[in-house]
C-alpha positions as CSV (number, residue, x, y, z in Angstrom):
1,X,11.7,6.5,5.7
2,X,8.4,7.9,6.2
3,X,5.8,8.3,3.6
4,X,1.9,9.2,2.8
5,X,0.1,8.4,-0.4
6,X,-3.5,9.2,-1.7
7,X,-4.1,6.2,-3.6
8,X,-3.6,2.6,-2.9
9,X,-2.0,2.1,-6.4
10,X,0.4,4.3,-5.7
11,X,1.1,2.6,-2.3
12,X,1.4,-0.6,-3.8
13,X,3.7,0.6,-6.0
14,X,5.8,2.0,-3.7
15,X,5.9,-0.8,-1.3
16,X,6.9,-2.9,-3.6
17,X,9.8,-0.6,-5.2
18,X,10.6,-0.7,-1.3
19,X,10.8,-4.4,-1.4
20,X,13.2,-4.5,-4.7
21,X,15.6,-2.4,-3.7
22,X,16.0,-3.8,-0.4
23,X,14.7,-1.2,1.5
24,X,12.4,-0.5,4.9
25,X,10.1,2.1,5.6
26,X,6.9,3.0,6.4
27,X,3.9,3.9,3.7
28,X,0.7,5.1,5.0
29,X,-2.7,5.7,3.1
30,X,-3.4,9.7,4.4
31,X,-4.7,13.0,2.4
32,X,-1.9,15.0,4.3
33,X,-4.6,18.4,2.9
34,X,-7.1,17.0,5.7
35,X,-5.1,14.2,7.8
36,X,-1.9,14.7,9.9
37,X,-0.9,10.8,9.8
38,X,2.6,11.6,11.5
39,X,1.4,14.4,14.6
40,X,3.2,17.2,13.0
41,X,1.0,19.9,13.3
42,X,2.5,22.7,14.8
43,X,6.1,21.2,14.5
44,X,7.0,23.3,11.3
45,X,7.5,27.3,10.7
């Protein structure tokens, strides 16, 4: 699982709820409206 926040609250938060539930993934800090974190511009119709 794959995942960009705004705020590093929210990541926090979601790390952690992660962590609980005995879950991995992958929580990055990104404004998707001006970054493309994961390299998927042009991938989508």
């Amino acid at each position: 699982m794959s995942t960009e926040e705004k705020v590093q609250d929210t990541i926090n938060l979601a790390k952690m709820n992660l962590a609980v539930n005995g879950l991995r993934g992958d929580i990055k800090k990104a404004i998707s409206y001006y970054e493309d974190p994961f390299g998927s511009f042009g991938a989508f119709d």
